[in-house]
MIDOSE-1310 file (N, C-alpha, C; in nm, 2 decimals, decimal comma, always signed):
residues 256
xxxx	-1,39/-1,11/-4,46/-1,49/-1,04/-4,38/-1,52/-0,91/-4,45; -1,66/-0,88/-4,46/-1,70/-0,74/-4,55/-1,70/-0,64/-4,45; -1,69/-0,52/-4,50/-1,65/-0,36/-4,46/-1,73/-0,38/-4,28; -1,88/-0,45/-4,32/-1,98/-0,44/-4,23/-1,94/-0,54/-4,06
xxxx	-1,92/-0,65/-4,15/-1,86/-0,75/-4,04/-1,71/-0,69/-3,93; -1,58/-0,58/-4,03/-1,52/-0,56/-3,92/-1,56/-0,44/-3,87; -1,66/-0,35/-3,90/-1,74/-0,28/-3,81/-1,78/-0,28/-3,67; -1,84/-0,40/-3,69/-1,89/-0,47/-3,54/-1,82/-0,53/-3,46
xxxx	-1,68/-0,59/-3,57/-1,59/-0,65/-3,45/-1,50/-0,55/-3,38; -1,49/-0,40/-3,47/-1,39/-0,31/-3,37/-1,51/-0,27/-3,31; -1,65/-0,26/-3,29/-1,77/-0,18/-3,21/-1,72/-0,28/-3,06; -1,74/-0,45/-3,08/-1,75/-0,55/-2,99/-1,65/-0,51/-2,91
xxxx	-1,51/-0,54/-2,96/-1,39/-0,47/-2,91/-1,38/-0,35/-2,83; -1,44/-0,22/-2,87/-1,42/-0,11/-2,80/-1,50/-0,14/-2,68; -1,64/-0,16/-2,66/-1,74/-0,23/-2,57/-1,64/-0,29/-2,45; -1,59/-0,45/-2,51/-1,55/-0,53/-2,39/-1,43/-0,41/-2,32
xxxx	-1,35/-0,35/-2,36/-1,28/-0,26/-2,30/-1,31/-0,15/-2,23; -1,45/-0,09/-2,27/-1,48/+0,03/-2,12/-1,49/-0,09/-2,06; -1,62/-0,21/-2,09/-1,67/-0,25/-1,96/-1,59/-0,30/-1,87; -1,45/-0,37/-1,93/-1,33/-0,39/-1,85/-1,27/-0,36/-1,72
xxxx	-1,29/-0,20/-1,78/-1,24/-0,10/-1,69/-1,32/-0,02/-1,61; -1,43/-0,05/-1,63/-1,55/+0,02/-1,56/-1,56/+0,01/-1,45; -1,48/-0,04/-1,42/-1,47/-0,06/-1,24/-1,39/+0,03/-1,17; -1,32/+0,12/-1,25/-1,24/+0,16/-1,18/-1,21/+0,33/-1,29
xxxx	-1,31/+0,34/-1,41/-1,20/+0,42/-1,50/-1,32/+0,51/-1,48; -1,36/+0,72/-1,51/-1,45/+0,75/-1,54/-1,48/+0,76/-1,66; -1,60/+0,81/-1,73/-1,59/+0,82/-1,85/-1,58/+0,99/-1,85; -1,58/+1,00/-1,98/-1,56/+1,15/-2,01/-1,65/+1,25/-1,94
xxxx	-1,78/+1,18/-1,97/-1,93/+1,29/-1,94/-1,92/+1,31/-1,81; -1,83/+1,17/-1,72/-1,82/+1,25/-1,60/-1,71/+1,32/-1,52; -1,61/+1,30/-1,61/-1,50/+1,42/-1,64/-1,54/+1,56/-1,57; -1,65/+1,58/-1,70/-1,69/+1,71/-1,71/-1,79/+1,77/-1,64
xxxx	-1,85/+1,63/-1,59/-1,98/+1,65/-1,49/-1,89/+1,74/-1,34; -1,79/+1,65/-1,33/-1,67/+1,66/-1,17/-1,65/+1,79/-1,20; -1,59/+1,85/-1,34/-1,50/+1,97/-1,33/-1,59/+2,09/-1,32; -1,75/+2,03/-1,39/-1,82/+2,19/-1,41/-1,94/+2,17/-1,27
xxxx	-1,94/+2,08/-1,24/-2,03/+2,06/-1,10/-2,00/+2,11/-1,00; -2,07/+2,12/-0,90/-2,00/+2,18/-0,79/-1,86/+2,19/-0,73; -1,82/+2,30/-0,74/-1,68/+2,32/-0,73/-1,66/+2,26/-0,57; -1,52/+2,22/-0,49/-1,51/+2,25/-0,34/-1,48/+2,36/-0,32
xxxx	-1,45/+2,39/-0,22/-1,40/+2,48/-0,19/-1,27/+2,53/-0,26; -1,23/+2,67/-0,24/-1,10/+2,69/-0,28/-0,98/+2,68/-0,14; -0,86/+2,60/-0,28/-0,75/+2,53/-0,15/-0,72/+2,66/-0,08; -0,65/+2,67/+0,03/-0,57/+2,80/+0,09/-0,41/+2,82/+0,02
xxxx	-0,38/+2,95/+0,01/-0,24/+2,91/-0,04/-0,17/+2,82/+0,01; -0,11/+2,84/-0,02/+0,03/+2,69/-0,04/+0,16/+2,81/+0,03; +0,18/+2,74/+0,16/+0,30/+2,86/+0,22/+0,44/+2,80/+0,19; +0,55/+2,88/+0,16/+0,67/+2,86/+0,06/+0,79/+2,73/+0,16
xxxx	+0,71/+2,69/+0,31/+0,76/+2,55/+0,35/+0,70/+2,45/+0,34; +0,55/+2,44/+0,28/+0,48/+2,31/+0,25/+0,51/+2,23/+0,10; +0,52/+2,11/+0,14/+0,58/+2,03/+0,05/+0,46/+2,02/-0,09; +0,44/+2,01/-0,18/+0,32/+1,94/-0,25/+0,37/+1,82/-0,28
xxxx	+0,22/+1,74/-0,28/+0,21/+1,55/-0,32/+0,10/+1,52/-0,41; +0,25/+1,43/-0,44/+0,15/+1,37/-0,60/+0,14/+1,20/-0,56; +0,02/+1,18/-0,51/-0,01/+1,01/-0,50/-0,01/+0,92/-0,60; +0,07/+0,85/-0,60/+0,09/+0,77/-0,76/+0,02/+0,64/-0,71
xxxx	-0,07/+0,59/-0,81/-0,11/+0,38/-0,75/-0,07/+0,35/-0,92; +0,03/+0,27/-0,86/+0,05/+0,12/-1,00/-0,09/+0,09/-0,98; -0,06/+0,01/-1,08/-0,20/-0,13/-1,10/-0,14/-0,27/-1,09; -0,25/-0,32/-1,06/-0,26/-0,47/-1,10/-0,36/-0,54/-1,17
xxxx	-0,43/-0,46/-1,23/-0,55/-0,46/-1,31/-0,48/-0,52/-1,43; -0,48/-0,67/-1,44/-0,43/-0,67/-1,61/-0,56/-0,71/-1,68; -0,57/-0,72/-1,80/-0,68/-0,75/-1,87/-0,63/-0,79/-2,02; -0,69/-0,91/-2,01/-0,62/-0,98/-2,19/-0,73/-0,99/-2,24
xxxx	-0,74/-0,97/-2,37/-0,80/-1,02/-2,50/-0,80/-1,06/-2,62; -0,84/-1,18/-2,64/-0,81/-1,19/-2,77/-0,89/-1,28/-2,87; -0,91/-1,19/-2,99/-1,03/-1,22/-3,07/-0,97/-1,27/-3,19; -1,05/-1,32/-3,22/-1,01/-1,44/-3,39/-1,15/-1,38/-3,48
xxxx	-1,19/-1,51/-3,52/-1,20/-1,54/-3,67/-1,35/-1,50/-3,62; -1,39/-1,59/-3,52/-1,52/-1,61/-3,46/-1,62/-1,50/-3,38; -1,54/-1,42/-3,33/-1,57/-1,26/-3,32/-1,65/-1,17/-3,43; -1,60/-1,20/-3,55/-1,69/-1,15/-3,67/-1,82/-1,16/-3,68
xxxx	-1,91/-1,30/-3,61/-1,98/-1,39/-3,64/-2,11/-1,32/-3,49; -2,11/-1,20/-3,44/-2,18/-1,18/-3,37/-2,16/-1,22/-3,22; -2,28/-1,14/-3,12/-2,26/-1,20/-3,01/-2,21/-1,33/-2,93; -2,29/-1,46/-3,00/-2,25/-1,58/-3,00/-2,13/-1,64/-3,05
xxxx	-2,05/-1,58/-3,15/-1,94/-1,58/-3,20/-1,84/-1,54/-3,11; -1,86/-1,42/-3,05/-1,79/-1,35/-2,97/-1,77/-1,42/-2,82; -1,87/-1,49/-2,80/-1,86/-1,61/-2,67/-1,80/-1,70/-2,71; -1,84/-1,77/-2,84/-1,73/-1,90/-2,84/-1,60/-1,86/-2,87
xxxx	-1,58/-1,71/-2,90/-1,41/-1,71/-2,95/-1,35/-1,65/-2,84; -1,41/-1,60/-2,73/-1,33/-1,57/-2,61/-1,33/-1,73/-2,54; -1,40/-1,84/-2,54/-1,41/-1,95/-2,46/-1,25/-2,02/-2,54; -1,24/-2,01/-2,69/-1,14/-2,11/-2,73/-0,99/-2,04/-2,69
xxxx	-0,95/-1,86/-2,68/-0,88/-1,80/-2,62/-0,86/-1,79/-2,48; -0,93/-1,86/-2,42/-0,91/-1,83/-2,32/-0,78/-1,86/-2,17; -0,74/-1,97/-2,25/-0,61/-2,02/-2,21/-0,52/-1,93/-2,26; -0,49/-1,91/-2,33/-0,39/-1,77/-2,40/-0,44/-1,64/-2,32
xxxx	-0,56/-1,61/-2,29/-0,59/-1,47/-2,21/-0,53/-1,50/-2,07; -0,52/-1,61/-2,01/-0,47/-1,64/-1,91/-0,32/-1,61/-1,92; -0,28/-1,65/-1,98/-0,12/-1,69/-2,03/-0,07/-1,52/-2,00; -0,16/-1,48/-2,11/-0,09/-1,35/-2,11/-0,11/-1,20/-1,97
xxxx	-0,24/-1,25/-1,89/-0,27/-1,22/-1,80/-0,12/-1,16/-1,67; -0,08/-1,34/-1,71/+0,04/-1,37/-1,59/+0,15/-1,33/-1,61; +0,18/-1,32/-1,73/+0,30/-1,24/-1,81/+0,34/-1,14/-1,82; +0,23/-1,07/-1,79/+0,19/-0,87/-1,79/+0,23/-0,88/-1,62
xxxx	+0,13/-0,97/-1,59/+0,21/-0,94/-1,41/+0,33/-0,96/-1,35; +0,36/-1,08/-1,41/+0,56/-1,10/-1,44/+0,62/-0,97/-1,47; +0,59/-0,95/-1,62/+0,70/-0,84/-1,71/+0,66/-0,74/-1,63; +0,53/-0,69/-1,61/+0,53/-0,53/-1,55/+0,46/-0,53/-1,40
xxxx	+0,51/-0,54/-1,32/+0,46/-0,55/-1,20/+0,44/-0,40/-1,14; +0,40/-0,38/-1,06/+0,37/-0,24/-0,98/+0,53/-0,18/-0,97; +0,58/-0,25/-0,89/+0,74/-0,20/-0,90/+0,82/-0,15/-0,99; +0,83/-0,26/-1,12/+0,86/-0,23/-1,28/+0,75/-0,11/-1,32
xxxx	+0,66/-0,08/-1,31/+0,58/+0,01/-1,40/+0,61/+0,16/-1,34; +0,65/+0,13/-1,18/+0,68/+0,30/-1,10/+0,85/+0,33/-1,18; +0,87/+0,18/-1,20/+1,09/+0,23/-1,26/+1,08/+0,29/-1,37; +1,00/+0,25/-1,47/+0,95/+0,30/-1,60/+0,91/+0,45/-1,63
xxxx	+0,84/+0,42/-1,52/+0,83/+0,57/-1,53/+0,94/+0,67/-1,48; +0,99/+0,66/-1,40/+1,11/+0,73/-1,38/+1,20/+0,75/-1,47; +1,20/+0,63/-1,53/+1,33/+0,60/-1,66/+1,29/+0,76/-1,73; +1,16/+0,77/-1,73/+1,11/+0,89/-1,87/+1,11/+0,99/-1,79
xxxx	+1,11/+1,03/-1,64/+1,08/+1,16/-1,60/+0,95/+1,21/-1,59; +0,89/+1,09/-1,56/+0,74/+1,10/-1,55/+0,69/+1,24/-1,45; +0,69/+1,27/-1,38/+0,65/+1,37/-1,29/+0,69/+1,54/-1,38; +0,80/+1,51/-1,42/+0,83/+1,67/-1,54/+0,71/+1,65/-1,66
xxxx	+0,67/+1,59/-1,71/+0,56/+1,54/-1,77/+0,37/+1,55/-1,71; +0,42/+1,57/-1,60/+0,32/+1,56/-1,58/+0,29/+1,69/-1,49; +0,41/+1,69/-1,48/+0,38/+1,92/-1,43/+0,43/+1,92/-1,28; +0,49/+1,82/-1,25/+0,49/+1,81/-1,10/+0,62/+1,77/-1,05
xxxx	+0,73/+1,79/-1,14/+0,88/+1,76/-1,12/+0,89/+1,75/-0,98; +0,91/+1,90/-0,86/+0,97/+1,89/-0,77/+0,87/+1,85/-0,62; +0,74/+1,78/-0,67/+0,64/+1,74/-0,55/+0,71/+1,65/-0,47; +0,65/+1,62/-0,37/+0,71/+1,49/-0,33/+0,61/+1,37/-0,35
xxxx	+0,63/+1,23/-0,41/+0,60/+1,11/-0,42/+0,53/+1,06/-0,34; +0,44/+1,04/-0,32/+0,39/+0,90/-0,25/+0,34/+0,83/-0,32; +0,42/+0,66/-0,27/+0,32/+0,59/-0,35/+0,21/+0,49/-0,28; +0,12/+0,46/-0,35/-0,04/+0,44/-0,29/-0,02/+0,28/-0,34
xxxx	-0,11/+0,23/-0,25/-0,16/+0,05/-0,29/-0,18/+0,04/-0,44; -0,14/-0,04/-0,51/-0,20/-0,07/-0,65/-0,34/-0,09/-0,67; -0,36/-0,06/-0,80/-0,54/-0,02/-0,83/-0,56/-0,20/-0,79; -0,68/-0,23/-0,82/-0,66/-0,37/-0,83/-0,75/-0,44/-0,94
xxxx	-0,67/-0,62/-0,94/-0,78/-0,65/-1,08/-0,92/-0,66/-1,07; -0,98/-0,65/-1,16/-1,13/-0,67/-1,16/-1,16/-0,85/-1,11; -1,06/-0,92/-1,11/-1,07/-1,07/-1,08/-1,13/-1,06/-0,93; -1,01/-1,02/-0,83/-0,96/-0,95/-0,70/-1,09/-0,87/-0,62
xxxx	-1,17/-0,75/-0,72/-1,29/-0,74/-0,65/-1,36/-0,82/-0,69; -1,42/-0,91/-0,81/-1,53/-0,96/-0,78/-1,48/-1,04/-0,64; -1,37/-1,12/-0,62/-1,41/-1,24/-0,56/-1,38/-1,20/-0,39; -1,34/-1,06/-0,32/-1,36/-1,03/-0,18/-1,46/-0,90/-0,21
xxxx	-1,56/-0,93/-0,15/-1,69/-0,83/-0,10/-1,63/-0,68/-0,01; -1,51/-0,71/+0,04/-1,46/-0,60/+0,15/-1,40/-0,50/+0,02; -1,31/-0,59/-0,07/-1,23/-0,49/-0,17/-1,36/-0,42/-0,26; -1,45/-0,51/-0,30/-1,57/-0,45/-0,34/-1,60/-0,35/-0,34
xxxx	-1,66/-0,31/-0,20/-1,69/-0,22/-0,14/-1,59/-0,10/-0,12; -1,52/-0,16/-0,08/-1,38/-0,02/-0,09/-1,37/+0,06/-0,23; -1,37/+0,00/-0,35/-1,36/+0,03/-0,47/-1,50/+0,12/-0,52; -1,62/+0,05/-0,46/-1,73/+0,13/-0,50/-1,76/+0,24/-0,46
xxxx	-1,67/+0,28/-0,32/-1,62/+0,38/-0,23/-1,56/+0,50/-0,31; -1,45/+0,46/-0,32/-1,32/+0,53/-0,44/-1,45/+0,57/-0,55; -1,53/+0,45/-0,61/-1,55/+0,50/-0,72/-1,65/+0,62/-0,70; -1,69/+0,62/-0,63/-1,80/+0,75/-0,56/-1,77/+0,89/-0,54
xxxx	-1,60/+0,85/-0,50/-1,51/+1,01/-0,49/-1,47/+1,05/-0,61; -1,42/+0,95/-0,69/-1,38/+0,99/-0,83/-1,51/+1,09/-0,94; -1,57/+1,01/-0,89/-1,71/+1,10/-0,96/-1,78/+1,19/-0,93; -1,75/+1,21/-0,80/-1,81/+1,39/-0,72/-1,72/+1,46/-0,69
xxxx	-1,56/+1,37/-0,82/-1,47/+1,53/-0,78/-1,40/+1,51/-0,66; -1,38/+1,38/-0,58/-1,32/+1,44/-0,42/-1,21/+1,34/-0,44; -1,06/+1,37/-0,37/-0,98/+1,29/-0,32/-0,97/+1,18/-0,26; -0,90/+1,09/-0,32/-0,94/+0,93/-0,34/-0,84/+0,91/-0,20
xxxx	-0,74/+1,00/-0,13/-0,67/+0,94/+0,01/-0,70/+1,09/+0,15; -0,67/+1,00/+0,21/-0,71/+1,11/+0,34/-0,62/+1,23/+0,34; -0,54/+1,30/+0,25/-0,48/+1,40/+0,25/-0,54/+1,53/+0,27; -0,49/+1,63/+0,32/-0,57/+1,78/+0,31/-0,49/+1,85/+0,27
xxxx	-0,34/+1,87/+0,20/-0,25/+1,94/+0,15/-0,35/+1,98/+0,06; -0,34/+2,14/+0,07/-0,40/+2,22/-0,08/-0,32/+2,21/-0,16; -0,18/+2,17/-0,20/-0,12/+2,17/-0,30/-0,16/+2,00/-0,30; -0,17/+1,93/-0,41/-0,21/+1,80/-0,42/-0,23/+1,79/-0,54
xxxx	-0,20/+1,64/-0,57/-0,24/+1,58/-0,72/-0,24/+1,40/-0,71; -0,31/+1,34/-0,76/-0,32/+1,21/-0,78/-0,28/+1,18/-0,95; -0,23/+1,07/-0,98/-0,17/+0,98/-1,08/-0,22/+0,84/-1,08; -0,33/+0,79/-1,14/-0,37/+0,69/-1,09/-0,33/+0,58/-1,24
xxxx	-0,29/+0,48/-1,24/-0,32/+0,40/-1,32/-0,40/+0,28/-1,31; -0,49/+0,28/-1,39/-0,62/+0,17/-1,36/-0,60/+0,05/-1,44; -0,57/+0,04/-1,54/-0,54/-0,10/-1,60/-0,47/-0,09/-1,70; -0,39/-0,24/-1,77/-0,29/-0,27/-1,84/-0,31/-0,36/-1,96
xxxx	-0,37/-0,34/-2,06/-0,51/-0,40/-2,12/-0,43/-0,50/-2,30; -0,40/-0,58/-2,27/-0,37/-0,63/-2,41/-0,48/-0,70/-2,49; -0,49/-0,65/-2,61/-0,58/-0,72/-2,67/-0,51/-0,78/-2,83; -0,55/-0,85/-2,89/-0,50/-0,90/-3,01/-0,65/-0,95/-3,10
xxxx	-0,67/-0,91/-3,23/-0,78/-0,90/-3,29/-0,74/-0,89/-3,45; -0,81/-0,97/-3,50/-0,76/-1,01/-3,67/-0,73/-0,85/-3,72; -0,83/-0,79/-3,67/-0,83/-0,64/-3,77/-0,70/-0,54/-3,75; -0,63/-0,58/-3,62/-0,54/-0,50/-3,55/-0,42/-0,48/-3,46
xxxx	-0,42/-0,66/-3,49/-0,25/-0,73/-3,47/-0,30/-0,72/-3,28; -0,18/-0,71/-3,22/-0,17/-0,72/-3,11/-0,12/-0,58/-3,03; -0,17/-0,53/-2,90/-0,18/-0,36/-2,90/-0,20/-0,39/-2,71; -0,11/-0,27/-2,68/-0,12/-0,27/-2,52/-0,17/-0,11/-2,53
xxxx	-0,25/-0,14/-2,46/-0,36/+0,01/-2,36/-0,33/+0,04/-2,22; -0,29/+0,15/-2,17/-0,30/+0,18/-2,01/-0,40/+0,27/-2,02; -0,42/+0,26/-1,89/-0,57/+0,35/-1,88/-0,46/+0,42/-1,74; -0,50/+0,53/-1,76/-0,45/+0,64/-1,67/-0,54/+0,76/-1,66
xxxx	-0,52/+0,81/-1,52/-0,59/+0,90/-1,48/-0,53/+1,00/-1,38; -0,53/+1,12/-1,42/-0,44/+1,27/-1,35/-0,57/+1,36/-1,30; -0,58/+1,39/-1,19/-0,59/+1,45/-1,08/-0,54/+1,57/-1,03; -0,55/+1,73/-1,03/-0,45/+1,80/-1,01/-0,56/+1,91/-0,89
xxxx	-0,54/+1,90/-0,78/-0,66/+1,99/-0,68/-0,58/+2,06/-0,69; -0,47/+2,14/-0,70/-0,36/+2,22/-0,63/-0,44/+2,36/-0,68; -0,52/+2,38/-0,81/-0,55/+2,49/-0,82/-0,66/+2,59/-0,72; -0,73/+2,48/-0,63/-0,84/+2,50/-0,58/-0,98/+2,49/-0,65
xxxx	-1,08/+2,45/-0,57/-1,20/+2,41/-0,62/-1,17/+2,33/-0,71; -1,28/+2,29/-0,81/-1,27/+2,11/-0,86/-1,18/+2,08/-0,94; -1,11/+1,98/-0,93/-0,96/+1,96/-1,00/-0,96/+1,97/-1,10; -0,84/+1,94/-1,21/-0,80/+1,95/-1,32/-0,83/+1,77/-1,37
xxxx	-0,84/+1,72/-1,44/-0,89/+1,60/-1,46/-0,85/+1,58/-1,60; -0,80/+1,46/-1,60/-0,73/+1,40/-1,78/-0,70/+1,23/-1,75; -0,87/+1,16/-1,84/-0,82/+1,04/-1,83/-0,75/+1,00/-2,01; -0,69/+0,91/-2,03/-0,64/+0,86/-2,14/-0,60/+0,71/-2,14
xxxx	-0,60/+0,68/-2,27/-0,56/+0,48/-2,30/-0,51/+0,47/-2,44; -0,38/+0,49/-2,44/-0,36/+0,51/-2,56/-0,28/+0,39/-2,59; -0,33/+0,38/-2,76/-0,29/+0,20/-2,83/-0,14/+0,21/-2,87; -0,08/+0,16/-2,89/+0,06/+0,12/-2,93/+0,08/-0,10/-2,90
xxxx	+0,14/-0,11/-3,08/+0,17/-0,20/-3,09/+0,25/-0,30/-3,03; +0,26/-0,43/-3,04/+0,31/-0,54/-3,00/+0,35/-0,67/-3,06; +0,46/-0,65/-3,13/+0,46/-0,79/-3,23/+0,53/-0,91/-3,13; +0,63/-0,88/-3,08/+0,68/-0,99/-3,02/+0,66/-1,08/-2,87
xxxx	+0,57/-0,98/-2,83/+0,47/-0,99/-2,66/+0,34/-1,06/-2,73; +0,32/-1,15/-2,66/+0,36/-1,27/-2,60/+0,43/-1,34/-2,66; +0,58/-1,39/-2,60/+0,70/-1,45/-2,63/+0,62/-1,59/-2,74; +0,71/-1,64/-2,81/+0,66/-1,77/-2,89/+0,75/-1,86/-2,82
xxxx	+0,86/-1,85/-2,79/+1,01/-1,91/-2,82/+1,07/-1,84/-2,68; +1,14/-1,95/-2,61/+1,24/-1,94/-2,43/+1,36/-1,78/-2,51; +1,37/-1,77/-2,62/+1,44/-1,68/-2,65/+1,40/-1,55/-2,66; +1,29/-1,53/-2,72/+1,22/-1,45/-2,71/+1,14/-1,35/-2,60
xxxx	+1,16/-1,38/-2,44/+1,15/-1,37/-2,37/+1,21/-1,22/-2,34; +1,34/-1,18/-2,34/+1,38/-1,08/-2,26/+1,31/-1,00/-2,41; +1,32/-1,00/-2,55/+1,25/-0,92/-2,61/+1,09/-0,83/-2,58; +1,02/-0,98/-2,56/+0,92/-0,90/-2,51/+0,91/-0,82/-2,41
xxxx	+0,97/-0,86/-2,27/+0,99/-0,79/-2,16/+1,01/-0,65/-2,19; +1,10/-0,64/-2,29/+1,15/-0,49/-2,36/+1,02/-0,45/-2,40; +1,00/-0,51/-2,49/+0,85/-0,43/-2,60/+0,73/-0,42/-2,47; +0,73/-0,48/-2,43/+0,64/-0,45/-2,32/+0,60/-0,31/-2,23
xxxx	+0,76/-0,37/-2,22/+0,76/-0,24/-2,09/+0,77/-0,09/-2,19; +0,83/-0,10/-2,30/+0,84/+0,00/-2,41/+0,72/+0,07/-2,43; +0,62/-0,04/-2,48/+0,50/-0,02/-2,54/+0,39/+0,07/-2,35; +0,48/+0,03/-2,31/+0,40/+0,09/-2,13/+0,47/+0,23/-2,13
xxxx	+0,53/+0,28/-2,13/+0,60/+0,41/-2,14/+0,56/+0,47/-2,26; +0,53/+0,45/-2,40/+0,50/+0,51/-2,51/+0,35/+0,52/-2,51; +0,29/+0,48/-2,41/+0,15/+0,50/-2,36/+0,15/+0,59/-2,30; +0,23/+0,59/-2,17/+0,21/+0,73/-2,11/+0,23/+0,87/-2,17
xxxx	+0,38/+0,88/-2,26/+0,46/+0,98/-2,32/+0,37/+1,02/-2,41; +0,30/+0,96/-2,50/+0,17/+1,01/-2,60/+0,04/+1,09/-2,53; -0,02/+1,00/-2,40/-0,11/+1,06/-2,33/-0,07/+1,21/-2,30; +0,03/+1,16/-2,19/+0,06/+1,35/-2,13/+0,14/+1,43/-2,24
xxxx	+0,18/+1,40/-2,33/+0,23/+1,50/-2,45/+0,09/+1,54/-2,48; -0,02/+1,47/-2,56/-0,16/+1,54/-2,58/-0,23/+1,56/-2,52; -0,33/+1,47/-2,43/-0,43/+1,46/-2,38/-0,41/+1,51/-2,27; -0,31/+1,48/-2,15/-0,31/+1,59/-2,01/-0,30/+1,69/-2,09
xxxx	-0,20/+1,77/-2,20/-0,13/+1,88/-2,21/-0,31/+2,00/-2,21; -0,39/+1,87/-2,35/-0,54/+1,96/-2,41/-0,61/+2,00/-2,26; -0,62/+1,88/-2,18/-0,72/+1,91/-2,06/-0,67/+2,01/-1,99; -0,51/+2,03/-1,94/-0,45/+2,14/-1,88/-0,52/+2,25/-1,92
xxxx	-0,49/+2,32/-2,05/-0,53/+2,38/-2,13/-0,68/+2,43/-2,16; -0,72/+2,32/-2,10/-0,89/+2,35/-2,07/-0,96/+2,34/-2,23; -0,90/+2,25/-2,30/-0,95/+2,21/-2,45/-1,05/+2,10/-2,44; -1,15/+2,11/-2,50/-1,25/+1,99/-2,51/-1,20/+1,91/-2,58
């Protein structure tokens, strides 16, 4: 394949991935639209008996991909090589929801001290419904709606649960995205999103999806099985630890 051909297949690839998540992720422009747009009001202090909460939602948003030879070959290419993967995107679908379930992805994070990372060590926890898959809304009209809901607060800046604590922060994780592609082996993405109102008027806001490898997920071999589980859940924590090391730290920071 010439320079030009895998051009288009990491363009195709980056593509199917917002659109993936577009159901649930913002983009940047409106990041910035939320933070520099109308502010809310400013929170009231925070008196030295109120607790602060940080709402955490797992996901269940998994999303597989995987592209071959036929991906190269344009749009139509890209249809018939998702049609012959498609039993494998299944496969791996169910296996992400096996190995990392909502429950495993909240222990994971703990394992790392997720909340000192994220600036909120001594808050108290709640945790929120899992995001959900994009399968799940298309096929109930009620979840639909609920999500198009959420997705309406996320974008004007407002809190996604009935809380009024001025000390507050949300932690949302939106999806759990494997993709495998000739040009770039096999690679797990979370999509995460931090939330911070506590300072008053329009929150602090840092989304991120950061790539890290995967050689042995999806298992080949009944042996091979607790390895991947490892790399899996590995490669799910080395997602987070990179994001909030940079990207929350830059947004904190108020870095473009």
């Amino acid at each position: 394949m010439d320079g030009m051909g895998r051009m288009k297949g990491a363009e195709q690839m980056k593509a199917r991935f917002g659109l993936a998540v577009a159901a649930l992720c913002l983009s940047q422009a409106q990041v910035a639209q939320a933070q520099e747009g109308a502010a809310a009001p400013a929170a009231p202090a925070t008196s030295a008996k109120q607790e602060c909460e940080l709402h955490v939602f797992p996901t269940e948003n998994y999303i597989g991909f995987n592209s071959g030879l036929l991906s190269g070959f344009g749009l139509v290419g890209a249809v018939a090589d998702q049609e012959v993967h498609k039993d494998k995107v299944a496969s791996v679908n169910s296996l992400m929801k096996d190995y990392l379930g909502p429950d495993i992805q909240l222990a994971e994070l703990e394992k790392i001290n997720y909340r000192t990372r994220l600036g909120v060590q001594d808050w108290k926890v709640i945790i929120e419904p899992p995001t959900p898959s994009n399968e799940a809304v298309k096929a109930d009209p009620e979840l639909k709606a609920k999500v198009r809901l959420l997705n309406a607060d996320l974008k004007a800046g407002r809190r996604i649960t009935s809380s009024t604590n001025p000390c507050y922060a949300e932690f949302v994780l939106l999806s759990v995205f494997y993709f495998k592609a000739m040009m770039y082996g096999s690679n797990l993405l979370v999509g995460t999103q931090f939330r911070d109102f506590s300072k008053g008027g329009a929150p602090i806001i840092s989304i991120g999806a950061v790539k890290n490898p995967l050689e042995v997920f999806p298992p080949k071999k009944p042996e091979d099985v607790e390895a991947a589980k490892a790399e899996l859940r590995d490669a799910f924590t080395k997602d987070f630890i990179e994001w909030a090391d940079k990207k929350l730290k830059e947004d904190k920071a108020g870095k473009k």
